[in-house]
N, C-alpha and C positions, 0 to 999 in steps of 0.2 A: 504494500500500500504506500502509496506516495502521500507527502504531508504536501494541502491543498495550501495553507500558508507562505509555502516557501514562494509560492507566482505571484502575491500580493507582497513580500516583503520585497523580491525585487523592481516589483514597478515600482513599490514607492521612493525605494534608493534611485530609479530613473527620472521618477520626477521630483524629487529632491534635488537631484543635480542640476536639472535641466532649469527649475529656478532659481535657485543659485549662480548658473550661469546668466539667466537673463538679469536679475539684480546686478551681478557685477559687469555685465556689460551698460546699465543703463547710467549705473555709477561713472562708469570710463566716459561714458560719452558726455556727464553733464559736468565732469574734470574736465574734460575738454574743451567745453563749450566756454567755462570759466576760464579760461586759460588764454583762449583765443580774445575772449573780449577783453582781458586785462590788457592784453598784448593790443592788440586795437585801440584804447582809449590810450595808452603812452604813447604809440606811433602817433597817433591825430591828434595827441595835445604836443608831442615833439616839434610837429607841422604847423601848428598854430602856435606856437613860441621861437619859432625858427630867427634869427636876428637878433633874439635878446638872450644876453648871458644869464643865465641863471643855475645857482649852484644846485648839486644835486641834491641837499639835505633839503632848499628849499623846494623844488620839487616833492619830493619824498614827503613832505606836512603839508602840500596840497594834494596828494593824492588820498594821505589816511586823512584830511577833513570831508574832501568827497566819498570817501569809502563810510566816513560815521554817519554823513547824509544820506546813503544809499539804503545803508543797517536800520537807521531810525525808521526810513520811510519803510520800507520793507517788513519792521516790525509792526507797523502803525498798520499797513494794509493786509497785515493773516491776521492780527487782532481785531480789527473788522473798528476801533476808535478812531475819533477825531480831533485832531490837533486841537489845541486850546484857541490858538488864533483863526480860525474857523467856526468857533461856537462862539466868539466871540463878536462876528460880524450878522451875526444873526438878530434878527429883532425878539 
């Protein structure tokens, strides 16, 4: 007699795998994505400061001020709240 579990335990180790594969590809890919637009927004602000000297550290505290702007907003809009200066213009 053959144990009927043994065909259920290997599908499940198949599709175990198979999402886990797809987790870690959807991960690679939105590294990716982050990676590319960081590189994108230095190349187009490089291009947009092009002629003016500016040292790197000061680059580097305009980038992490745009980056706290980015975090705030981004927290502000999966929190589903509204800025204080918005409830503020309201009658």
């Amino acid at each position: 007699m053959q144990n009927d579990d043994t065909g259920f335990q290997v599908q499940g180790k198949r599709q175990a795998k198979s999402c886990l594969f797809v987790f870690l590809t959807a991960m690679l890919i939105l590294f990716s994505l982050a990676i590319a637009a960081a590189a994108g927004i230095i190349i187009l602000d490089s291009i947009m400061l092009r002629g003016e000297e500016h040292s790197l550290s000061w680059r580097a505290k305009r980038y992490k001020v745009a980056c706290q702007f980015l975090w705030y907003d981004f927290k502000e809009s999966v929190s589903g709240k509204k800025s204080n200066s918005s409830q503020e213009d309201e009658p």
